[in-house]
PDB file of N, CA, C and O in Angstrom:
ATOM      1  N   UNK A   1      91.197 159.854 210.780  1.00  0.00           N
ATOM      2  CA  UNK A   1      90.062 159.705 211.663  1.00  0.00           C
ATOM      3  C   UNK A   1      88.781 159.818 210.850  1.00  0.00           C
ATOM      4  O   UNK A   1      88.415 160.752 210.136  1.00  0.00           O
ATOM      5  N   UNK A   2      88.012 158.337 211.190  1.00  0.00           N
ATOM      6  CA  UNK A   2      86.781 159.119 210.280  1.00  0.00           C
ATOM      7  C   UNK A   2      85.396 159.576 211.410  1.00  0.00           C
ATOM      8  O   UNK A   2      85.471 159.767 212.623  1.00  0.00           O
ATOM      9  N   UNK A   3      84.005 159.670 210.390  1.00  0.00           N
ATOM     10  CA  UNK A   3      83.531 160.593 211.326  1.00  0.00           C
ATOM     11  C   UNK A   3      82.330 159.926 211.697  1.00  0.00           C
ATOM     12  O   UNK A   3      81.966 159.433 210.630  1.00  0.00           O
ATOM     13  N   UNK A   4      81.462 159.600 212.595  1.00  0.00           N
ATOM     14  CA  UNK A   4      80.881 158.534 213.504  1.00  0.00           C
ATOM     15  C   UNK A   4      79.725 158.554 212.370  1.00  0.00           C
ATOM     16  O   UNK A   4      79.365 159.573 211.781  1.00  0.00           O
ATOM     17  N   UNK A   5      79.211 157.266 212.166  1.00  0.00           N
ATOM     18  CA  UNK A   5      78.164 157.476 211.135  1.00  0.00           C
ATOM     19  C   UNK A   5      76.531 157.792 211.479  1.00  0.00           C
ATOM     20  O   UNK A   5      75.911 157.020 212.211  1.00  0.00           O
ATOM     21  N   UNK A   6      76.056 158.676 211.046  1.00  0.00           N
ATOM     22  CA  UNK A   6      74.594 158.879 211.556  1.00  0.00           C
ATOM     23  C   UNK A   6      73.526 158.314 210.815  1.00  0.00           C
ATOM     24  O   UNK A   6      73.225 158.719 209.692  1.00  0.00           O
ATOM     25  N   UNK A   7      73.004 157.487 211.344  1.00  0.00           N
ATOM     26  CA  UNK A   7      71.704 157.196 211.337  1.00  0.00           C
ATOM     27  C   UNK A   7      70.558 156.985 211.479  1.00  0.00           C
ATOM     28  O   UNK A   7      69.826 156.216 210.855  1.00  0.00           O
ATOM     29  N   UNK A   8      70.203 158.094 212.844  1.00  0.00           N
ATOM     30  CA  UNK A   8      69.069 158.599 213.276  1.00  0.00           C
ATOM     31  C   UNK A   8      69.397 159.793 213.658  1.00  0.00           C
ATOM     32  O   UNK A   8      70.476 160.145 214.135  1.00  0.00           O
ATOM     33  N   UNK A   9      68.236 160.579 213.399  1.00  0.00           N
ATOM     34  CA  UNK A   9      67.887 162.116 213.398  1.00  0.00           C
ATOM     35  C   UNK A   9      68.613 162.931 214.756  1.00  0.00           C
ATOM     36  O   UNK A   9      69.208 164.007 214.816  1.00  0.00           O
ATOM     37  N   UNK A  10      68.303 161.984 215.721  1.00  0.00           N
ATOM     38  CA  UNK A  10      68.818 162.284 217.104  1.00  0.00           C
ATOM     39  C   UNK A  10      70.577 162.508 217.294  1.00  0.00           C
ATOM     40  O   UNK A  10      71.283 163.147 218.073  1.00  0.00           O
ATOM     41  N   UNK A  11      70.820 161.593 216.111  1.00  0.00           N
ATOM     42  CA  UNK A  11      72.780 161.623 216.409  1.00  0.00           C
ATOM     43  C   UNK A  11      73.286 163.284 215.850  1.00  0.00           C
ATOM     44  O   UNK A  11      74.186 164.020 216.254  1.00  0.00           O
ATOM     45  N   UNK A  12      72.103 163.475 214.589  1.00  0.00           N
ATOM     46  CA  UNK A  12      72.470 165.241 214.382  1.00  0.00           C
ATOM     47  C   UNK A  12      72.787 166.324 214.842  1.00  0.00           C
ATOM     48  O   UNK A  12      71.826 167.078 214.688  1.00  0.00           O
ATOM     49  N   UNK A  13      73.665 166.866 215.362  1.00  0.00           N
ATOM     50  CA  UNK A  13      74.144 167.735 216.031  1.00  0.00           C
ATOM     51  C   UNK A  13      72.455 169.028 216.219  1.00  0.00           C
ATOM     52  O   UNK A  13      71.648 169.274 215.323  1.00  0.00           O
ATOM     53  N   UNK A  14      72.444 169.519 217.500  1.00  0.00           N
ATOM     54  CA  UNK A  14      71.157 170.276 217.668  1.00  0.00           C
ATOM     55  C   UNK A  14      70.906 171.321 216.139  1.00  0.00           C
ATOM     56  O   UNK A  14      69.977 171.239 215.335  1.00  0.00           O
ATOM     57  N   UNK A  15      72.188 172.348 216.124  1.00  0.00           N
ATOM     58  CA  UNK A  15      72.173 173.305 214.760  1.00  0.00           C
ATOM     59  C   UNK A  15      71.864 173.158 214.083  1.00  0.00           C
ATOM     60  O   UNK A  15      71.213 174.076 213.584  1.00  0.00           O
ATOM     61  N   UNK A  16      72.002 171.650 213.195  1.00  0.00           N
ATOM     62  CA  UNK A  16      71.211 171.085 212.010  1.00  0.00           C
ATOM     63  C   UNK A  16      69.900 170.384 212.416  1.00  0.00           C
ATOM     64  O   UNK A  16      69.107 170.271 211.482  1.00  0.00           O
ATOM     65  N   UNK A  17      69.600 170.014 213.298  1.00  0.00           N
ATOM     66  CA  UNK A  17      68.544 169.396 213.267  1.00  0.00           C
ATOM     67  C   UNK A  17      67.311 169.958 212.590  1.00  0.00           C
ATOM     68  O   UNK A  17      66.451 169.245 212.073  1.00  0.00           O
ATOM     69  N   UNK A  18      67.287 170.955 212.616  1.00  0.00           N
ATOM     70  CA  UNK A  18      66.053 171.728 212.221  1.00  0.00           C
ATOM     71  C   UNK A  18      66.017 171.661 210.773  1.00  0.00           C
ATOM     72  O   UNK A  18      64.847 171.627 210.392  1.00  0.00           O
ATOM     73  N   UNK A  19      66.885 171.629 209.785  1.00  0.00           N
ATOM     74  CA  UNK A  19      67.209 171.560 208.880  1.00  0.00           C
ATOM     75  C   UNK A  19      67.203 170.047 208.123  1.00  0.00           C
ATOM     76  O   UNK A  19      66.715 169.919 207.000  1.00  0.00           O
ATOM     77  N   UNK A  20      67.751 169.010 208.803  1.00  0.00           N
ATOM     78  CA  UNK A  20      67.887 168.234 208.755  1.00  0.00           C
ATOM     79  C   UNK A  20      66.303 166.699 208.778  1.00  0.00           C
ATOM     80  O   UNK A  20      65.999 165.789 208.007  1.00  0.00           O
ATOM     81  N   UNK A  21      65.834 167.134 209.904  1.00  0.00           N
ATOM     82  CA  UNK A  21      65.040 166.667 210.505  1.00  0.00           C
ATOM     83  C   UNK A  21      63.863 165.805 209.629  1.00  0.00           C
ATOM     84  O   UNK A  21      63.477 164.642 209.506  1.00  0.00           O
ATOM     85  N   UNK A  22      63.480 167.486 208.977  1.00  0.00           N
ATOM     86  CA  UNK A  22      62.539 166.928 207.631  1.00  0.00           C
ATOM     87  C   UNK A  22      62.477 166.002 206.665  1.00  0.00           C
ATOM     88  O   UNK A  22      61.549 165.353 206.181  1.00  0.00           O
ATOM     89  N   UNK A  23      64.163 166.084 206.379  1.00  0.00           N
ATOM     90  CA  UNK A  23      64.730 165.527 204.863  1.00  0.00           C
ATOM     91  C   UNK A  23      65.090 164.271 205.425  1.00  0.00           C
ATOM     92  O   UNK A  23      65.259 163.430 204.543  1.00  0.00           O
ATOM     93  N   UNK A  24      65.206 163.991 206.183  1.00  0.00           N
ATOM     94  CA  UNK A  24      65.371 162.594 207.055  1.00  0.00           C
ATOM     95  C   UNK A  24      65.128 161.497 206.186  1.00  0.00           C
ATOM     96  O   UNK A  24      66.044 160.834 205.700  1.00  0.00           O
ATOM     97  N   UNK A  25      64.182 161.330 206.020  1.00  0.00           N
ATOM     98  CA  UNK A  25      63.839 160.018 205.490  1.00  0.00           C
ATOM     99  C   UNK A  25      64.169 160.217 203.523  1.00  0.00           C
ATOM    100  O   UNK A  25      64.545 159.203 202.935  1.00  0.00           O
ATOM    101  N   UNK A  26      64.056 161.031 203.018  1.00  0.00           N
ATOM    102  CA  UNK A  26      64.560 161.264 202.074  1.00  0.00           C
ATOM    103  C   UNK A  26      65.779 161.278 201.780  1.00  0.00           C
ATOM    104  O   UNK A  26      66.057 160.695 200.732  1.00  0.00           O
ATOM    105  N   UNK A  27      66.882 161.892 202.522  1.00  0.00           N
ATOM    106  CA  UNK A  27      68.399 161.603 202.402  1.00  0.00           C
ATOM    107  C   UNK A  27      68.914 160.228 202.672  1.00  0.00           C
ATOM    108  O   UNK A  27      70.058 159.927 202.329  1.00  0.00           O
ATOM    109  N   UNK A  28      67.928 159.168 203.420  1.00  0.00           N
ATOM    110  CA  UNK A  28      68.371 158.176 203.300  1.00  0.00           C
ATOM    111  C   UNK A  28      67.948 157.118 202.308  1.00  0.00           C
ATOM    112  O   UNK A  28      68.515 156.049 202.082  1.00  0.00           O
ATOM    113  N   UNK A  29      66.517 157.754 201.587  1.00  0.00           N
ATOM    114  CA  UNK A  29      66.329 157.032 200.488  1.00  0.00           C
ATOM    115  C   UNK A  29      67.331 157.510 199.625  1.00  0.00           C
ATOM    116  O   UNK A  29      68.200 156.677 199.366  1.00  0.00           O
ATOM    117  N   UNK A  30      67.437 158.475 199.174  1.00  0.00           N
ATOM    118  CA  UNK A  30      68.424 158.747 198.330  1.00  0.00           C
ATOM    119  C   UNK A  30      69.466 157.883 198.010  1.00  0.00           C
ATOM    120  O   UNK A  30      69.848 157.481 196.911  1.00  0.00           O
ATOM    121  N   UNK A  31      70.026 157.569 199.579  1.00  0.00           N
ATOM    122  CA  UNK A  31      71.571 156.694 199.887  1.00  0.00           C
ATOM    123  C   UNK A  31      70.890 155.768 199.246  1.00  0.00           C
ATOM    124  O   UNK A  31      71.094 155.728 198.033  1.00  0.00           O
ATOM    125  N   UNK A  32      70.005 154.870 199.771  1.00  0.00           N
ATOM    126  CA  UNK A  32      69.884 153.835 199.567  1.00  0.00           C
ATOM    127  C   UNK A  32      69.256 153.615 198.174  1.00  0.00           C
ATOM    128  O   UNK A  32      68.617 152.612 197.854  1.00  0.00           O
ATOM    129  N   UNK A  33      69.535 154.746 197.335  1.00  0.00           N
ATOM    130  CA  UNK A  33      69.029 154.276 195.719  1.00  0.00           C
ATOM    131  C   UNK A  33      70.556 154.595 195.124  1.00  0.00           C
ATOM    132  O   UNK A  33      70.840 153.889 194.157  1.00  0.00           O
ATOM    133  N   UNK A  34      71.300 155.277 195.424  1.00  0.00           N
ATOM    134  CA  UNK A  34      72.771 154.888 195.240  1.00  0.00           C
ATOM    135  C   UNK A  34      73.965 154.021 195.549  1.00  0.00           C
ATOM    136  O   UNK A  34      75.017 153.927 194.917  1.00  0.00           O
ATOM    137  N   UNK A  35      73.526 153.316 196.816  1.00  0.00           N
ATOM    138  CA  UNK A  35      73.917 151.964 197.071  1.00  0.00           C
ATOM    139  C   UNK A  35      73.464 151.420 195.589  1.00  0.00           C
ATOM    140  O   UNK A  35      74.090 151.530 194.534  1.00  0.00           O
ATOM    141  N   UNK A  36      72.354 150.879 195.792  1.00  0.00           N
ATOM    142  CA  UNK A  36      71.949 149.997 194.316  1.00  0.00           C
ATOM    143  C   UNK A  36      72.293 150.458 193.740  1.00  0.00           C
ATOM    144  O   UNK A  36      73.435 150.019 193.600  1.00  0.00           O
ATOM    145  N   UNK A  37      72.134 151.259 193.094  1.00  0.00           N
ATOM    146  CA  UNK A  37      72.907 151.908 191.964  1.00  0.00           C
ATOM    147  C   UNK A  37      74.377 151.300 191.405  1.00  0.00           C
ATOM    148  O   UNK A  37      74.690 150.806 190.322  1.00  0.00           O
ATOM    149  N   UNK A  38      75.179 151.579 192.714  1.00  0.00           N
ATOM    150  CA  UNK A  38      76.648 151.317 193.044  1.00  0.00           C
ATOM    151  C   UNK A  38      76.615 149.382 192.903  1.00  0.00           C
ATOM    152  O   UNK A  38      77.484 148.655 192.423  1.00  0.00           O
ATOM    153  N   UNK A  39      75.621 149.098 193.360  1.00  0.00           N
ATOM    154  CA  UNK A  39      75.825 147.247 193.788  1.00  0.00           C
ATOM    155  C   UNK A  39      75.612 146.693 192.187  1.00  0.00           C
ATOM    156  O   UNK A  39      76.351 145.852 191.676  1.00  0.00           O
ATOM    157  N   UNK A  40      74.601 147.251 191.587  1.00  0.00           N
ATOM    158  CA  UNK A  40      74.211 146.926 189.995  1.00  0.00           C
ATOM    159  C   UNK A  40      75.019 147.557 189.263  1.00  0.00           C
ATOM    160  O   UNK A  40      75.091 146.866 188.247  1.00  0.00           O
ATOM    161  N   UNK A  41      75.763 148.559 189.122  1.00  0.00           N
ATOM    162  CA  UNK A  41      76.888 148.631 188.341  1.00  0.00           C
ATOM    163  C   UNK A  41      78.309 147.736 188.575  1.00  0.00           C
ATOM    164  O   UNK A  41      79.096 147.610 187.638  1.00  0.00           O
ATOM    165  N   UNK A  42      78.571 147.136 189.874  1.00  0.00           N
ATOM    166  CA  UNK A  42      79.807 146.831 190.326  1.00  0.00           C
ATOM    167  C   UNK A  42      78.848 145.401 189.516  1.00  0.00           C
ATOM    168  O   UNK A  42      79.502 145.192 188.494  1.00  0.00           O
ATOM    169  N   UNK A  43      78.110 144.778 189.525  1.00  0.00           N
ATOM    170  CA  UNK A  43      77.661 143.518 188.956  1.00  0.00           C
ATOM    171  C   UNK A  43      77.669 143.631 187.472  1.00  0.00           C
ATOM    172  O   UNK A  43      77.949 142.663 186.765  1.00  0.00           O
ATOM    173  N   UNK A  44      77.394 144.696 187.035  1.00  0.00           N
ATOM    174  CA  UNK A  44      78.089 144.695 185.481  1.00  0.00           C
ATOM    175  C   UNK A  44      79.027 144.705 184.693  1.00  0.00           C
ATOM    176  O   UNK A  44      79.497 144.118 183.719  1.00  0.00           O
ATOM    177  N   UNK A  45      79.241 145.863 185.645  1.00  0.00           N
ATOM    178  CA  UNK A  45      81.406 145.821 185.349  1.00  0.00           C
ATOM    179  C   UNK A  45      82.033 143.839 185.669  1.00  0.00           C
ATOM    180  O   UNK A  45      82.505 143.305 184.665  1.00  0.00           O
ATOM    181  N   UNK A  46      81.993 143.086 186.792  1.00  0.00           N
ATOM    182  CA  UNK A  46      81.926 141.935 186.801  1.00  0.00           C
ATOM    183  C   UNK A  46      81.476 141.089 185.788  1.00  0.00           C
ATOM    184  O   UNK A  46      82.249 140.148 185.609  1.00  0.00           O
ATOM    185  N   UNK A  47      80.365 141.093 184.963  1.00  0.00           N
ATOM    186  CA  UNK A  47      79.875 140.941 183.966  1.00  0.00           C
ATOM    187  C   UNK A  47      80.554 140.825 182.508  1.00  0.00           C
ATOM    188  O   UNK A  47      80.722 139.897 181.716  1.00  0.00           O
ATOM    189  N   UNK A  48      80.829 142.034 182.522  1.00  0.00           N
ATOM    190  CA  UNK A  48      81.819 142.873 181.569  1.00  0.00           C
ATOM    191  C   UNK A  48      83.455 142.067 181.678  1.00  0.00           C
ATOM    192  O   UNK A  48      83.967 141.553 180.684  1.00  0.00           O
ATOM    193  N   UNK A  49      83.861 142.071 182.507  1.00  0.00           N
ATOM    194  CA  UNK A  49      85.119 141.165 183.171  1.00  0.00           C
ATOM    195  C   UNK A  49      85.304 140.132 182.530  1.00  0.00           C
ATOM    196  O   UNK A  49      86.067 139.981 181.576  1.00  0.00           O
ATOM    197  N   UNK A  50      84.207 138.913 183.312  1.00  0.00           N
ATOM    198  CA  UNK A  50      83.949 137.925 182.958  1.00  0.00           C
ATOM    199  C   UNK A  50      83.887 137.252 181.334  1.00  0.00           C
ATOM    200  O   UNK A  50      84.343 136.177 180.944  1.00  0.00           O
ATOM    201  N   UNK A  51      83.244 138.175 180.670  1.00  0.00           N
ATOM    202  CA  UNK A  51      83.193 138.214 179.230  1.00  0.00           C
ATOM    203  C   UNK A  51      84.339 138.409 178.415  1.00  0.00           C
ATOM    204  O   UNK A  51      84.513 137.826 177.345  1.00  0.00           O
ATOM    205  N   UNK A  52      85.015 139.119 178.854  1.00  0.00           N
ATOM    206  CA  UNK A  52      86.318 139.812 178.373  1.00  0.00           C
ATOM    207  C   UNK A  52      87.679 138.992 178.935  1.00  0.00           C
ATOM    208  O   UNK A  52      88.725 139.192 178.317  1.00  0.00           O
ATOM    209  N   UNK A  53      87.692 138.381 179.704  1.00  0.00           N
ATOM    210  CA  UNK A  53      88.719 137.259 180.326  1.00  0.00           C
ATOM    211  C   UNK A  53      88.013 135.901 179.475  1.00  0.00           C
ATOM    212  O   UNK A  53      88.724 134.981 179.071  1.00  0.00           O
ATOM    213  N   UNK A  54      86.706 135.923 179.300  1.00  0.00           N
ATOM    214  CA  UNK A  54      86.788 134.405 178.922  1.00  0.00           C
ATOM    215  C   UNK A  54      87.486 133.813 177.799  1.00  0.00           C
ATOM    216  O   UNK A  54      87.697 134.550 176.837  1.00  0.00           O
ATOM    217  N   UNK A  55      87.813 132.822 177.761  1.00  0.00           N
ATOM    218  CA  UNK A  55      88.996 132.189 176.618  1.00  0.00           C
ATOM    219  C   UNK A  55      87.904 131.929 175.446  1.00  0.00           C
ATOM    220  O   UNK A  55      86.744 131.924 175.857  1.00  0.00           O
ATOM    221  N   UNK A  56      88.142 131.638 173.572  1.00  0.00           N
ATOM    222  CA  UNK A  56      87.180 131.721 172.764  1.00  0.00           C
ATOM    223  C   UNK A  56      87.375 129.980 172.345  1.00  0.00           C
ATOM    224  O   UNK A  56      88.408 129.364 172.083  1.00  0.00           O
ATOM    225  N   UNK A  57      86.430 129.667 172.385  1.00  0.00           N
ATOM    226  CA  UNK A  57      85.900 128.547 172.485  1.00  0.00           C
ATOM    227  C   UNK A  57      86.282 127.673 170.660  1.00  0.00           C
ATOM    228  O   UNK A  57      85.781 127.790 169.542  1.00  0.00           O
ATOM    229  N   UNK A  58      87.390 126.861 171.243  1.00  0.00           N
ATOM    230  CA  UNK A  58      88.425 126.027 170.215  1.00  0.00           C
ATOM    231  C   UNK A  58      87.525 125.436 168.852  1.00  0.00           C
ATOM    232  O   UNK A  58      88.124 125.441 167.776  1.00  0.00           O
ATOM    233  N   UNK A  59      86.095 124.929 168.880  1.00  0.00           N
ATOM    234  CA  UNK A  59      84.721 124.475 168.073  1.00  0.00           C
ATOM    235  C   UNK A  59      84.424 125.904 166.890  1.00  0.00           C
ATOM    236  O   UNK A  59      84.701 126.071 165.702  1.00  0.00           O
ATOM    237  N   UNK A  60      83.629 126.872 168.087  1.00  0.00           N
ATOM    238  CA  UNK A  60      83.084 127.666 167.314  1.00  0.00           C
ATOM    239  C   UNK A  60      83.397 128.625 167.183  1.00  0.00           C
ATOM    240  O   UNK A  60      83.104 129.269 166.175  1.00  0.00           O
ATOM    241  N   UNK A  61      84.059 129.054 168.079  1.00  0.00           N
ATOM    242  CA  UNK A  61      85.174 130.247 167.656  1.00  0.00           C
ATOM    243  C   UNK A  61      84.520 131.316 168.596  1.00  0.00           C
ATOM    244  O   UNK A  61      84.876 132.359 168.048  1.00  0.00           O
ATOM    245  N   UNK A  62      83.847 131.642 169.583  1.00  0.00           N
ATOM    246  CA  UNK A  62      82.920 132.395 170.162  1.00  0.00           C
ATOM    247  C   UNK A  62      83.763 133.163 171.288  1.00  0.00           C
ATOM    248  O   UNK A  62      84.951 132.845 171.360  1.00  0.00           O
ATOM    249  N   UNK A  63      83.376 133.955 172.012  1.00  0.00           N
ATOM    250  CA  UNK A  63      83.553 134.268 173.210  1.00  0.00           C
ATOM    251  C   UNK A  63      82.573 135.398 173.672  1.00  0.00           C
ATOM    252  O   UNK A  63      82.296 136.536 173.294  1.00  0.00           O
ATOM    253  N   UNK A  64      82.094 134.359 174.887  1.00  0.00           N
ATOM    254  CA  UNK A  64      82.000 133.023 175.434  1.00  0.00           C
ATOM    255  C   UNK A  64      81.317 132.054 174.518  1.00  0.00           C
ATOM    256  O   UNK A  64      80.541 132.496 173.670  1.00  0.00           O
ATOM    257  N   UNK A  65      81.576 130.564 174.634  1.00  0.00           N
ATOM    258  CA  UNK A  65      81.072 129.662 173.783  1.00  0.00           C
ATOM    259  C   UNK A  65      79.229 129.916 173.605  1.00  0.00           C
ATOM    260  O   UNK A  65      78.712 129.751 174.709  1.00  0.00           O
ATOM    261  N   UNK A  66      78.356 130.206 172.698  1.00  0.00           N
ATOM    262  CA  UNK A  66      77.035 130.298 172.616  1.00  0.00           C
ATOM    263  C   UNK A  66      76.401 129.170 172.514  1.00  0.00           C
ATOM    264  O   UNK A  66      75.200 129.216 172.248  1.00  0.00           O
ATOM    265  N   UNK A  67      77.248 127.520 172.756  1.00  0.00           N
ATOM    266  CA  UNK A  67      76.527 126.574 173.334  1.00  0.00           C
ATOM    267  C   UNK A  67      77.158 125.580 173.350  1.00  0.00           C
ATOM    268  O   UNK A  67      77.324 124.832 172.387  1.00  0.00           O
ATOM    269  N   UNK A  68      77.738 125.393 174.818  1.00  0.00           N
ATOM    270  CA  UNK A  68      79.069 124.341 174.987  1.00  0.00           C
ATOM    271  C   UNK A  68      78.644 123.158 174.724  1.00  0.00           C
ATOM    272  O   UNK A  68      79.356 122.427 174.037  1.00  0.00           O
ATOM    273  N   UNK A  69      77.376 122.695 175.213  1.00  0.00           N
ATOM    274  CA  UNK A  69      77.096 121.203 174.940  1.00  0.00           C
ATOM    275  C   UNK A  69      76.901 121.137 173.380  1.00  0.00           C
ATOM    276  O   UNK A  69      76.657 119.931 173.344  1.00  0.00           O
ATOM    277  N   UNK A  70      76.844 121.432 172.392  1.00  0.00           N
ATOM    278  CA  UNK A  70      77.001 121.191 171.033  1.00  0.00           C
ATOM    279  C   UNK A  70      78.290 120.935 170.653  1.00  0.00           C
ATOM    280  O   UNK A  70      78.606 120.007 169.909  1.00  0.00           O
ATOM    281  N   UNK A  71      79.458 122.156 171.402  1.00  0.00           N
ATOM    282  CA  UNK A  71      80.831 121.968 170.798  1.00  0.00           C
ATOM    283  C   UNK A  71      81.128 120.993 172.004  1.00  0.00           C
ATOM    284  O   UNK A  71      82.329 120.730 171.932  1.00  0.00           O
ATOM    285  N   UNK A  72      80.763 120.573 172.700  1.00  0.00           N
ATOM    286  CA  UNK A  72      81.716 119.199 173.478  1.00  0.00           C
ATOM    287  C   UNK A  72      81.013 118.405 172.364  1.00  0.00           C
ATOM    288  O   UNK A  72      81.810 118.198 171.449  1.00  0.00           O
ATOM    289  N   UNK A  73      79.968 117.961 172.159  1.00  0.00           N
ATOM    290  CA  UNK A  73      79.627 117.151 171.256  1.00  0.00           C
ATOM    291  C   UNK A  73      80.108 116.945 169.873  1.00  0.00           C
ATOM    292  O   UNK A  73      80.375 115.805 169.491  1.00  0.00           O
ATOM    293  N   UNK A  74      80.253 118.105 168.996  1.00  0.00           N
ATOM    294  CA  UNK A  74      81.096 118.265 167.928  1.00  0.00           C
ATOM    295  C   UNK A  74      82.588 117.689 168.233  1.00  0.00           C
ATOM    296  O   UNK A  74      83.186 116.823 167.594  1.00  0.00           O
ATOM    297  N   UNK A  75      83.019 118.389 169.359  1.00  0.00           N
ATOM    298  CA  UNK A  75      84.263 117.759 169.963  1.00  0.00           C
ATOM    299  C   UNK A  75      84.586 116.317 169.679  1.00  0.00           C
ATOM    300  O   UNK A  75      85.317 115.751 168.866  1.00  0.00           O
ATOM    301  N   UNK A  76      83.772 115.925 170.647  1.00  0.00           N
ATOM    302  CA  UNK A  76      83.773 114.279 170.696  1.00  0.00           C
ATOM    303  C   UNK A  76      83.845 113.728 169.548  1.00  0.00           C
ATOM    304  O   UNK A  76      84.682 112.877 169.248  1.00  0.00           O
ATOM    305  N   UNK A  77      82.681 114.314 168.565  1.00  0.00           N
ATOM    306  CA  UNK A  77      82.601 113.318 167.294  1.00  0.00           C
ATOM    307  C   UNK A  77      83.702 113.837 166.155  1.00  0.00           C
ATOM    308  O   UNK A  77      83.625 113.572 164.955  1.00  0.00           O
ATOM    309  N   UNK A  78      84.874 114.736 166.871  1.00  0.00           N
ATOM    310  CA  UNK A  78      86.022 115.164 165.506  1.00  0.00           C
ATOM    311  C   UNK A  78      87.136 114.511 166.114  1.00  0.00           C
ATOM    312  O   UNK A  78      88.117 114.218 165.431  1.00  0.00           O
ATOM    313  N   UNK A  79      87.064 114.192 167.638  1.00  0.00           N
ATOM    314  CA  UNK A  79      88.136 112.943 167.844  1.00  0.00           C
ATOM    315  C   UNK A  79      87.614 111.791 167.593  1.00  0.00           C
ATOM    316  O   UNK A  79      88.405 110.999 167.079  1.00  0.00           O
ATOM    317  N   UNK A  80      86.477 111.379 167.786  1.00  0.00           N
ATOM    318  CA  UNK A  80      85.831 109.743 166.967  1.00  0.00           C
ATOM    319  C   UNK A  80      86.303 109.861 165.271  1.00  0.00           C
ATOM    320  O   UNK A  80      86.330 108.823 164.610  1.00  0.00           O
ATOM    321  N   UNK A  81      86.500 110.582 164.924  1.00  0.00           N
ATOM    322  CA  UNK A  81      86.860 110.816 163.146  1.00  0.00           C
ATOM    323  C   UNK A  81      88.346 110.189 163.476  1.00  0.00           C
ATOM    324  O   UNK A  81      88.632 109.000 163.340  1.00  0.00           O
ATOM    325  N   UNK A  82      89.186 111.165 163.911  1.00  0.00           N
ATOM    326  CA  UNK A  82      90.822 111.259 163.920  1.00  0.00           C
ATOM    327  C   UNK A  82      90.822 109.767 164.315  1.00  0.00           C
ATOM    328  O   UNK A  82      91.450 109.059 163.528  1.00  0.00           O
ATOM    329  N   UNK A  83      90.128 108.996 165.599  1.00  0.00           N
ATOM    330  CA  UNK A  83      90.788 107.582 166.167  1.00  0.00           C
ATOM    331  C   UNK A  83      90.430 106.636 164.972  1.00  0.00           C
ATOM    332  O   UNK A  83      91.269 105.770 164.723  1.00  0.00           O
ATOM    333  N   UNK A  84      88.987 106.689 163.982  1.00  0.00           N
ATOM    334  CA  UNK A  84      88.764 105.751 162.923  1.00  0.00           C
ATOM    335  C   UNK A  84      89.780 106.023 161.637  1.00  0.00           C
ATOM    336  O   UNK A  84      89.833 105.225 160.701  1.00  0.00           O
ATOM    337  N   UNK A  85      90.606 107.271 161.690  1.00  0.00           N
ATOM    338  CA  UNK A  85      91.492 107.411 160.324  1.00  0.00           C
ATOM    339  C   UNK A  85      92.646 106.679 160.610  1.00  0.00           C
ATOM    340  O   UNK A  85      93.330 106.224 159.693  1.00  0.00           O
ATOM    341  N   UNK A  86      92.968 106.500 161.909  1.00  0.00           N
ATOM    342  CA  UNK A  86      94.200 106.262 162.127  1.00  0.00           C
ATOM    343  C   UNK A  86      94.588 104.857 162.020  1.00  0.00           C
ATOM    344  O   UNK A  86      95.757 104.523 162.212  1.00  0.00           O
TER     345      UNK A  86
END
């Protein structure tokens, strides 16, 4: 069971209110600088992922390639070599 979520001062049980009341707007900035917190790290770690899964690029040897349109181009012109030797 979980437990009903509060987000206005009024849902606070009376006992805390007094306590509570003040810090109000502060306990929810708080949250809401640890959300971000939480959203910009989960985007790095992703980041991090991404980098680390990517395959190293057959041209220059990289990972991730540091500039695909050069090695498709290099590409191209080392199979234009191989089709004129043959």
């Amino acid at each position: 069971m979980t437990a009903p979520l509060i987000t206005e001062p009024e849902m606070v049980p009376a006992i805390l209110l007094d306590q509570v009341e003040e810090y109000w707007a502060a306990l929810l900035a708080q949250s809401d600088l640890r959300q971000v917190h939480l959203i910009w790290k989960n985007r790095a770690l992703q980041d991090e992922i991404e980098q680390l899964t990517a395959d190293y690029c057959g041209t220059c040897g990289c990972r991730p390639c540091v500039n695909p349109s050069f090695c498709e181009a290099c590409r191209r012109a080392d199979q234009g070599r191989k089709r004129s030797r043959r």
